[in-house]
N, C-alpha and C positions, 0 to 999 in steps of 0.2 A: 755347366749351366752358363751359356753366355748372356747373358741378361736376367740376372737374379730378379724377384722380385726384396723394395727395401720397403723402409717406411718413412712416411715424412712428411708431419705437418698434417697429422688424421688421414693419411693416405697409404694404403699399399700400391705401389706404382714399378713397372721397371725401372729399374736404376740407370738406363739409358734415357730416361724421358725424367730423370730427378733432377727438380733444377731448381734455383735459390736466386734472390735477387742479387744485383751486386751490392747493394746500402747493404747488403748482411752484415753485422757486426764483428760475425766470425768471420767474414771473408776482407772485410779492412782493416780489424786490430785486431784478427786472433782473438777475439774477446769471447772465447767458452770454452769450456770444458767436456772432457770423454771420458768415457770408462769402454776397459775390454774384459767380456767375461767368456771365458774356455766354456764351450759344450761338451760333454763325452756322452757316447748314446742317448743324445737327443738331451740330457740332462744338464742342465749351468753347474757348474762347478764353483763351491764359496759364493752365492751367489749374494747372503746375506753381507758379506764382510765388502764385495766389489759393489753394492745400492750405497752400506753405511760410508764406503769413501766418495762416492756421486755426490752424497749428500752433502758428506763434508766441502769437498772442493766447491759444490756451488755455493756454498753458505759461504766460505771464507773471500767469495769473490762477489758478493752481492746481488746474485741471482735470484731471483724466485722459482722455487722447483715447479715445471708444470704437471708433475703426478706424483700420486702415492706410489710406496714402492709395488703396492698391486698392481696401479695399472701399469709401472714402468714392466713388470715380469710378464704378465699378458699380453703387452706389446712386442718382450722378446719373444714371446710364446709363438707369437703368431709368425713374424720373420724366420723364426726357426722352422717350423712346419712347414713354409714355402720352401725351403733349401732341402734338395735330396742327402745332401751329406750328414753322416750319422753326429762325424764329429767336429765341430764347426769354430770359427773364432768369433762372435758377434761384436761390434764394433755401435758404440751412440755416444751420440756429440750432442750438446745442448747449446745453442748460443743465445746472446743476448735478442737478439731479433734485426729486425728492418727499420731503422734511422735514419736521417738525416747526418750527415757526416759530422760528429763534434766530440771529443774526446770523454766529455763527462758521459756518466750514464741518462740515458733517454728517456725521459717519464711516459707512463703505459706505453709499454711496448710489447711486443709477444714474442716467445722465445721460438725458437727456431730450433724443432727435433727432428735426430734425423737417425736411423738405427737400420743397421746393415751387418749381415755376416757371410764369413766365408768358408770352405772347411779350413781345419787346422791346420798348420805345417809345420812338424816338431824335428827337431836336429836326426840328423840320420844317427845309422848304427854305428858306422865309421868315427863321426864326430863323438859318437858318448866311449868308443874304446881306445879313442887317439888322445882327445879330449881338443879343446881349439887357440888357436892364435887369440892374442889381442895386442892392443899398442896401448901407452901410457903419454897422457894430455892432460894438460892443465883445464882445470875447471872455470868457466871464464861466463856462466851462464847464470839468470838471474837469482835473488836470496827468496825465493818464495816455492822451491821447488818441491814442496810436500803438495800443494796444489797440482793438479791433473790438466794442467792449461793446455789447450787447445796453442798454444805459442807455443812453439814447437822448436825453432829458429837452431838455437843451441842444442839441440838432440839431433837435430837434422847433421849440423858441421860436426860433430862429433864422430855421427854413422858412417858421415862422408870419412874423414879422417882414417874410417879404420877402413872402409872397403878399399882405398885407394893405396894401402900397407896389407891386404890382403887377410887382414885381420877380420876377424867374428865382431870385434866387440871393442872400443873406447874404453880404457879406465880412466876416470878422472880421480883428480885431486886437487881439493883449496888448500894452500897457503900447507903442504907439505901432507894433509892429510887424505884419507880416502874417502872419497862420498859414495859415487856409484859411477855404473856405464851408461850408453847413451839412452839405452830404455832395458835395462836389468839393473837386480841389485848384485853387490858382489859381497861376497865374504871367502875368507880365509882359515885356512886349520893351522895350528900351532901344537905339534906335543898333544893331537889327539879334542882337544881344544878349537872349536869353532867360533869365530867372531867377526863381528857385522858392523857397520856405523852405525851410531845413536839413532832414532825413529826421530827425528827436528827436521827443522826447516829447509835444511841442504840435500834431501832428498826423498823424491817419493815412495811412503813407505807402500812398495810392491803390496798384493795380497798372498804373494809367495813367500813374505818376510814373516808375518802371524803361522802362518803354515809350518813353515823351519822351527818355528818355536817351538810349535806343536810337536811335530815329529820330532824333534830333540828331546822335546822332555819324555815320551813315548819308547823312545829308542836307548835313553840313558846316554846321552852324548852329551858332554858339557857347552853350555853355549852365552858367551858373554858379548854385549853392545856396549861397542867403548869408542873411543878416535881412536883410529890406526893409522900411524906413520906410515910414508911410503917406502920406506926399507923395510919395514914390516912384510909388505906384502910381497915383495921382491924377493922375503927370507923364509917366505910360509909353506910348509910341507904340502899344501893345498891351496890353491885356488878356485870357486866357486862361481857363478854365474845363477841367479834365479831369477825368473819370469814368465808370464804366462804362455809363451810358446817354445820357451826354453823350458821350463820346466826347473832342472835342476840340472846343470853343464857345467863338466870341467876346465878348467883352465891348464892347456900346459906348457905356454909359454907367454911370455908378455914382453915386447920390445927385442924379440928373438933368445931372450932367458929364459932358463927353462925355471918352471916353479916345480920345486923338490926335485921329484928321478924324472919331471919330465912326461910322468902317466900319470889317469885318473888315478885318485885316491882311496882308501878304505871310508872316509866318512863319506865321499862321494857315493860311494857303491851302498852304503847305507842307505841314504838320506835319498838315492833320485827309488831304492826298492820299497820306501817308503811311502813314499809319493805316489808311484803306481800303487799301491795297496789304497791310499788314503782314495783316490780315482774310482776307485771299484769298489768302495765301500758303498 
């Protein structure tokens, strides 16, 4: 489909003809927020848990939401209808609107929606039985990252970071411990034992992070959220990747080390046969 139809600003239009002023707010301070919600057969997937963090994000940044989570689902309803692919990634940004250049927030002003999807593209076969690279980097990106900001800057040098080491994925770390990757969460197996950073300010709690919960308690796999050193994860029988186009991905090396034997793992092979069940449920 090379000219999808999107939506934006009360409009279904080609996305060749979508266009924004430049006073956009999102387009000179990054100033809003996104949410990505996975289609499978036409279906949103958690679609409840991916509106409640919209909502949040825009609340903690002083937005006014421009719908209920109704109209926001019947306007994904409709961008999905227009795309032939069964199974899709939808993609909506909300910004502050069109100002006048000045750093405070702008009195009435109107938000700038804009919602677009594409089909999915999930890690091949090769990558879920090899499992993948990543590099390790200091986390150097702002203290408000539970927010879904549309500032992107620091996810950007991270991604670069690791395709330029031919790596999948960034792990970071502040100040010696684990936060996450440039746009996944990461966790780690110990002894059978699964563990994740705290759900705080230092990273965004994925919708793939409540899911893991899920499926652990489901599956009977012990799972605790703690700070985890970075010898920790360097020493951990597994390494994990979760996110909504990853899904559930192993790690099997990081900085050319291998984590454990080097191949996915038994709670991997758990945890991603769970997930496709939880999909098809």
């Amino acid at each position: 489909m090379n000219d999808p139809l999107v939506y934006l600003n009360g409009a279904m239009t080609p996305l060749s003809k979508a266009t924004i002023p430049v006073l956009d707010r999102g387009f000179i301070f990054g100033d809003g927020i996104y949410e990505v919600i996975p289609i499978y057969g036409r279906k949103p997937f958690r679609s409840e848990q991916h509106m409640a963090r919209l909502f949040r994000s825009l609340a903690a940044i002083g937005m006014p939401n421009p719908h209920s989570k109704e109209q926001w689902m019947e306007l994904i309803g409709k961008v999905v209808a227009a795309h032939p692919a069964d199974d899709q990634m939808v993609y909506m940004q909300v910004t502050r609107g069109v100002a006048k250049r000045a750093h405070a927030f702008p009195q009435e002003v109107t938000p700038t929606v804009f919602i677009m999807t594409n089909p999915i593209v999930l890690p091949s076969a090769q990558a879920r039985a090899d499992g993948v690279a990543c590099v390790s980097m200091e986390d150097k990106r702002w203290l408000r990252c539970e927010i879904k900001s549309t500032s992107l800057l620091g996810n950007v040098l991270a991604a670069q970071n690791a395709a330029e080491n031919d790596a999948v994925e960034a792990i970071q770390f502040r100040d010696g411990f684990l936060t996450e990757a440039s746009s996944s969460n990461v966790w780690i197996v110990k002894n059978g034992k699964l563990m994740g950073p705290p759900k705080d300010n230092l990273i965004l709690e994925g919708i793939r992070y409540g899911l893991i919960e899920e499926l652990c308690a489901a599956k009977g796999i012990p799972l605790e959220a703690r700070r985890i050193a970075r010898v920790e994860v360097f020493a951990a029988d597994e390494v994990l990747l979760s996110s909504a186009t990853k899904e559930v991905l192993p790690v099997a090396s990081i900085d050319g080390q291998a984590i454990g034997n080097g191949k996915p793992g038994p709670i991997y092979q758990q945890l991603y046969a769970a997930y496709q069940e939880a999909k098809a449920a």
